[in-house]
C-alpha positions in Angstrom: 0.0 0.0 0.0 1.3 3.7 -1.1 1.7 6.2 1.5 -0.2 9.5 0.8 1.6 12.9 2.2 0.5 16.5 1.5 2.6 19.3 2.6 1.3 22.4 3.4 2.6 25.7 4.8 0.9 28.8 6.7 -0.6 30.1 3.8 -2.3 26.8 2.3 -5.6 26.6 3.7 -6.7 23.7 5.8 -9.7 23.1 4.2 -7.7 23.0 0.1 -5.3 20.3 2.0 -8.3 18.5 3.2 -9.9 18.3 -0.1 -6.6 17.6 -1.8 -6.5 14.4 0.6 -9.7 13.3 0.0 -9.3 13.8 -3.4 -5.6 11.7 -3.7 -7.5 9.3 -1.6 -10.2 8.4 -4.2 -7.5 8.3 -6.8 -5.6 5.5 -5.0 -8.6 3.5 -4.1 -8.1 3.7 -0.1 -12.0 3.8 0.4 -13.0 1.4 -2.4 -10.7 -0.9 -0.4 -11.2 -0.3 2.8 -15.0 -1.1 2.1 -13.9 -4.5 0.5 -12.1 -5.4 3.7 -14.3 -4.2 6.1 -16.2 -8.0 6.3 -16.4 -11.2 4.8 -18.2 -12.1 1.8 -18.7 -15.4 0.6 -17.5 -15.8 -3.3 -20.6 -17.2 -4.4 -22.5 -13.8 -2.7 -19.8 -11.6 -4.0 -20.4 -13.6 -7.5 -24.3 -13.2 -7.0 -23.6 -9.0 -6.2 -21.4 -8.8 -9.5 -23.9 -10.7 -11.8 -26.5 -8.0 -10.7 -24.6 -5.3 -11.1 -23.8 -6.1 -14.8 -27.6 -6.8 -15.2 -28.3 -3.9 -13.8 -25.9 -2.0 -16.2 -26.9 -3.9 -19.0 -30.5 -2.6 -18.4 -29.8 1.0 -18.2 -27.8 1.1 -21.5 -30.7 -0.5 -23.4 -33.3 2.2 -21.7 -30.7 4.8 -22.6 -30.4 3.3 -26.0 -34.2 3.2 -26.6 -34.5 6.6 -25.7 -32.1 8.1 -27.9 -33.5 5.6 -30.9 -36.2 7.0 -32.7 -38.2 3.5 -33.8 
Protein backbone atom coordinates (compact mmCIF):
# COMPACT_ATOMS: atom_id res chain seq x y z
CA UNK A 1 0.00 0.00 0.00
CA UNK A 2 1.29 3.72 -1.07
CA UNK A 3 1.71 6.16 1.48
CA UNK A 4 -0.22 9.50 0.79
CA UNK A 5 1.59 12.90 2.19
CA UNK A 6 0.54 16.50 1.50
CA UNK A 7 2.62 19.34 2.64
CA UNK A 8 1.29 22.43 3.44
CA UNK A 9 2.61 25.69 4.76
CA UNK A 10 0.93 28.84 6.73
CA UNK A 11 -0.62 30.12 3.76
CA UNK A 12 -2.30 26.83 2.33
CA UNK A 13 -5.56 26.59 3.68
CA UNK A 14 -6.70 23.71 5.78
CA UNK A 15 -9.74 23.15 4.18
CA UNK A 16 -7.70 22.98 0.14
CA UNK A 17 -5.34 20.29 1.97
CA UNK A 18 -8.31 18.46 3.21
CA UNK A 19 -9.93 18.26 -0.08
CA UNK A 20 -6.57 17.58 -1.79
CA UNK A 21 -6.52 14.45 0.62
CA UNK A 22 -9.71 13.30 -0.04
CA UNK A 23 -9.28 13.84 -3.38
CA UNK A 24 -5.57 11.74 -3.66
CA UNK A 25 -7.48 9.33 -1.62
CA UNK A 26 -10.19 8.39 -4.18
CA UNK A 27 -7.47 8.28 -6.85
CA UNK A 28 -5.58 5.49 -5.01
CA UNK A 29 -8.58 3.49 -4.14
CA UNK A 30 -8.08 3.70 -0.13
CA UNK A 31 -11.98 3.80 0.44
CA UNK A 32 -12.98 1.43 -2.35
CA UNK A 33 -10.66 -0.91 -0.40
CA UNK A 34 -11.25 -0.34 2.81
CA UNK A 35 -14.99 -1.14 2.11
CA UNK A 36 -13.94 -4.47 0.45
CA UNK A 37 -12.12 -5.45 3.69
CA UNK A 38 -14.28 -4.21 6.11
CA UNK A 39 -16.24 -7.98 6.31
CA UNK A 40 -16.39 -11.15 4.79
CA UNK A 41 -18.22 -12.05 1.81
CA UNK A 42 -18.71 -15.36 0.61
CA UNK A 43 -17.45 -15.81 -3.27
CA UNK A 44 -20.59 -17.18 -4.44
CA UNK A 45 -22.50 -13.80 -2.73
CA UNK A 46 -19.83 -11.63 -4.02
CA UNK A 47 -20.39 -13.57 -7.47
CA UNK A 48 -24.25 -13.22 -6.98
CA UNK A 49 -23.61 -8.96 -6.21
CA UNK A 50 -21.43 -8.79 -9.47
CA UNK A 51 -23.93 -10.68 -11.83
CA UNK A 52 -26.53 -8.03 -10.73
CA UNK A 53 -24.58 -5.29 -11.05
CA UNK A 54 -23.84 -6.14 -14.82
CA UNK A 55 -27.63 -6.77 -15.16
CA UNK A 56 -28.33 -3.87 -13.78
CA UNK A 57 -25.87 -2.01 -16.22
CA UNK A 58 -26.90 -3.88 -18.96
CA UNK A 59 -30.51 -2.59 -18.39
CA UNK A 60 -29.81 0.99 -18.16
CA UNK A 61 -27.78 1.12 -21.53
CA UNK A 62 -30.68 -0.51 -23.44
CA UNK A 63 -33.25 2.18 -21.72
CA UNK A 64 -30.74 4.75 -22.57
CA UNK A 65 -30.45 3.31 -26.03
CA UNK A 66 -34.24 3.21 -26.57
CA UNK A 67 -34.47 6.56 -25.66
CA UNK A 68 -32.13 8.08 -27.92
CA UNK A 69 -33.48 5.64 -30.94
CA UNK A 70 -36.23 6.97 -32.69
CA UNK A 71 -38.17 3.53 -33.77
Amino acid sequence: MSTISISIDDRFPAEKALKKFKRLCDAYGIVKEYRARSEYRKPSVRMKEKLENAEKRRHKTDVRGRRTSKY
